[in-house]
VOTIVEX-823514 format. One line per 2 residues: number of its first residue (from 1); their letters; for each residue x, y, z of C-alpha. Coordinates in nm, 4 decimals, always signed. Layout:
BEGIN
NUM	A	X,Y,Z ~ ...;
This chain:
BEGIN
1	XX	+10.4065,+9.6652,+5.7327 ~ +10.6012,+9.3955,+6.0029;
3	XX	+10.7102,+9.5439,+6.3091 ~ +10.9759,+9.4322,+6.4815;
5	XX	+11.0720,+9.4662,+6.8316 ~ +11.4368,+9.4997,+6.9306;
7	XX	+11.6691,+9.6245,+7.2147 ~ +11.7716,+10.0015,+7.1436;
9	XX	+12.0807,+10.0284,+7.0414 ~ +12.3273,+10.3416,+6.8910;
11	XX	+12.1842,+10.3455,+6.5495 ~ +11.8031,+10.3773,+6.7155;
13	XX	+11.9203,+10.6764,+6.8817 ~ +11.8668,+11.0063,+6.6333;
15	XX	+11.4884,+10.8349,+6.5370 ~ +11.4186,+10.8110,+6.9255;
17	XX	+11.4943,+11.1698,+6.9410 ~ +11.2787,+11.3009,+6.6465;
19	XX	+10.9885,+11.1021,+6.8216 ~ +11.0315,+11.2614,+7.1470;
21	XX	+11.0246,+11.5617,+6.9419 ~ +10.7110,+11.5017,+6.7712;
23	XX	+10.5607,+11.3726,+7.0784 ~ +10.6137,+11.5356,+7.4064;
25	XX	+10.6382,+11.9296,+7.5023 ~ +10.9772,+11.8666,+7.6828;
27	XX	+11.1467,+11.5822,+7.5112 ~ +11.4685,+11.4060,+7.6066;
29	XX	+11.7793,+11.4455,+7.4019 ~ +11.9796,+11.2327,+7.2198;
31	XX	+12.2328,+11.2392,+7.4868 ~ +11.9890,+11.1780,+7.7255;
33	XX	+11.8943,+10.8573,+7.5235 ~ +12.2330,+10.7378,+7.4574;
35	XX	+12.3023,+10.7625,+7.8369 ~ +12.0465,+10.4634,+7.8862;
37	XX	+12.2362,+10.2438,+7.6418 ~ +12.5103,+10.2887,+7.9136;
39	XX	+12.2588,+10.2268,+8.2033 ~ +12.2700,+9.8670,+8.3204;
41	XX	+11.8897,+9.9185,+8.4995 ~ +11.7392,+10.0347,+8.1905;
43	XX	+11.5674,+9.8085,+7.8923 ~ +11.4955,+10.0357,+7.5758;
45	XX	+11.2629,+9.8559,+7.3096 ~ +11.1848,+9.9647,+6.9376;
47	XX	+10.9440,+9.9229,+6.7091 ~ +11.0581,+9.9192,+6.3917;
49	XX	+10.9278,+9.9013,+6.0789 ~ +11.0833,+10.0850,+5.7843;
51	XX	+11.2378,+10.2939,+6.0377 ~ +11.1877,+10.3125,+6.4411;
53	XX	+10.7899,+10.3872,+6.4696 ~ +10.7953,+10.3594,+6.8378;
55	XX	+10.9669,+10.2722,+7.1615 ~ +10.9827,+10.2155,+7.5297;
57	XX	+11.2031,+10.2579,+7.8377 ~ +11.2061,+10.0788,+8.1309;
59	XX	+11.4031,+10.1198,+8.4495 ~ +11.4471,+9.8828,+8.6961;
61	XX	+11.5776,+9.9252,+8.9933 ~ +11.5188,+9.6703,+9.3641;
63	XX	+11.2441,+9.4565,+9.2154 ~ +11.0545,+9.7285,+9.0849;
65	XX	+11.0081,+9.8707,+8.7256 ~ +10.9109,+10.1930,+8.5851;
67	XX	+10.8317,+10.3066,+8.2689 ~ +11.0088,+10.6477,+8.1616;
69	XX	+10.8985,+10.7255,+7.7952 ~ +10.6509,+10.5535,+7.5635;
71	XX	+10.5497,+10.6865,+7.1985 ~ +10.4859,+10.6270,+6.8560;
73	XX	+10.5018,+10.8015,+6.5707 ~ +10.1105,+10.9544,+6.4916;
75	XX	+10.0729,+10.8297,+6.1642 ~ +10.1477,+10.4738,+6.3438;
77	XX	+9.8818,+10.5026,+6.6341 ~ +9.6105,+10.2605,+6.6537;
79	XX	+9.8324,+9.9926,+6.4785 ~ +9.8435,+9.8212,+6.7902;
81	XX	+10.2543,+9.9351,+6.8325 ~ +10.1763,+10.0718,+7.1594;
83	XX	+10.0272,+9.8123,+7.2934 ~ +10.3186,+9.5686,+7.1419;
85	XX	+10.5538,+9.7495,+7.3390 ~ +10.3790,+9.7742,+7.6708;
87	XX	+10.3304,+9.3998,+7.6463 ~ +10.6994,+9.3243,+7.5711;
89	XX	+10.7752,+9.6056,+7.8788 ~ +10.5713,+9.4243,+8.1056;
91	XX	+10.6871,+9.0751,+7.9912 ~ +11.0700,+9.1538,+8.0515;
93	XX	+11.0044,+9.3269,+8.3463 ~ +10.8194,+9.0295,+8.4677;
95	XX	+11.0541,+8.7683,+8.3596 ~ +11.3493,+8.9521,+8.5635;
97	XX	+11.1409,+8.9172,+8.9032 ~ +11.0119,+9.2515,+8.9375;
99	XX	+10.6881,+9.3222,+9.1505 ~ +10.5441,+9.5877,+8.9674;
101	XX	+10.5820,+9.8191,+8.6794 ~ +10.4639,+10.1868,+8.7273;
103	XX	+10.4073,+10.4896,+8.5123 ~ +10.2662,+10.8210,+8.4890;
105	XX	+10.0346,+10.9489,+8.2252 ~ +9.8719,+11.3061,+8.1701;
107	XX	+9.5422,+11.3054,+8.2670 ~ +9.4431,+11.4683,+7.9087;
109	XX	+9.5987,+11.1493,+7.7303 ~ +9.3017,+10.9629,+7.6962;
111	XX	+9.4180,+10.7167,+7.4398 ~ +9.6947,+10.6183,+7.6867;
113	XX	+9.4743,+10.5853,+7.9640 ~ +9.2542,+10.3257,+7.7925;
115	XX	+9.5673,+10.1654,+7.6771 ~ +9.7137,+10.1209,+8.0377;
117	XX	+9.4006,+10.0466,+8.1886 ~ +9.2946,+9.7650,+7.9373;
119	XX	+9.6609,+9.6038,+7.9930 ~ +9.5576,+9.5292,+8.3687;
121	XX	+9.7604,+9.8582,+8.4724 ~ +9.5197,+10.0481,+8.7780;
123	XX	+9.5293,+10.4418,+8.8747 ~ +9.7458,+10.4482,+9.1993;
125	XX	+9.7928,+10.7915,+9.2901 ~ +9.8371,+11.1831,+9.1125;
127	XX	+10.0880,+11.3841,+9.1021 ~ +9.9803,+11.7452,+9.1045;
129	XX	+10.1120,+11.9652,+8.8372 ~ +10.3656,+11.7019,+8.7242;
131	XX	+10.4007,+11.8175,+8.3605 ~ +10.5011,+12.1688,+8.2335;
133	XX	+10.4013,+12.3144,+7.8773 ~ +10.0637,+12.3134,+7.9637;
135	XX	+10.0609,+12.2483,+8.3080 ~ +9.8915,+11.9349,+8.3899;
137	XX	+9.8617,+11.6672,+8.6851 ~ +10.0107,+11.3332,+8.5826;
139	XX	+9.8606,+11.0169,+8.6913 ~ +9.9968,+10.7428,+8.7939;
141	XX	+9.9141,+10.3476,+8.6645 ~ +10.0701,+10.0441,+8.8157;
143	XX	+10.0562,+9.6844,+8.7426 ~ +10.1616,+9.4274,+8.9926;
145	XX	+10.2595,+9.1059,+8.8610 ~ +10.2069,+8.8771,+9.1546;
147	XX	+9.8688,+9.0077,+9.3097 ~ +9.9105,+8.7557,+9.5958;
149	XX	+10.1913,+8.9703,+9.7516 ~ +9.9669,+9.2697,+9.7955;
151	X	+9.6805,+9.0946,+9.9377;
């Protein structure tokens, strides 16, 4: 199947939500979603396919970029969609002069981890307890995109 990656727009939204759904313990509501088509610091991206398979948010705000929800369907994982969309995150965020682009991850989600870590993204800090429903730390990835600043 050809994936395509496009900006999120109103039709995207009810799909979005019934990922969320599927994906995370406390997922954000459509409302919630539609209020980033509205936000001029945020950059939504979908995958889609048939339907949406997967997406990505992005906010950025003073040079810096951070990654608010990532997912994709399950019985699309390990397609290569998540990676396609952390690419194309990283790319924009790059191309409109941020410095970094941050995120934070459970420390269960293994398959993330790897992801992140094999994009260039390196563990910058914990935040303990950060997710509810079970109770976890989150940890947090960053990748800067000119290394020369920071050295």
């Amino acid at each position: 199947m050809e994936i395509i990656l496009k900006r999120m727009s109103e039709e995207h939204i009810s799909q979005i939500a019934e990922i969320e759904k599927e994906c995370f313990s406390d997922p954000w509501s459509e409302a919630a979603i539609k209020e980033e088509l509205e936000n001029e610091n945020s950059y939504f991206l979908v995958a889609v396919g048939e339907t949406v398979v997967g997406y990505i948010g992005v906010q950025e705000i003073c040079g810096e970029a951070y990654i608010t929800n990532v997912a994709v369907t399950a019985k699309s994982r390990k397609s290569g969609i998540g990676r396609m969309l952390l690419r194309a995150a990283c790319s924009g965020a790059e191309s409109r002069n941020c410095e970094f682009i941050t995120l934070e991850v459970r420390e269960s989600n293994y398959p993330a981890i790897s992801l992140y870590e094999s994009e260039g993204f390196e563990r910058a800090g914990i935040r303990k307890n950060f997710y509810s429903a079970p109770k976890e730390n989150g940890i947090i990835y960053t990748k800067y995109f000119n290394t020369e600043v920071w050295k």
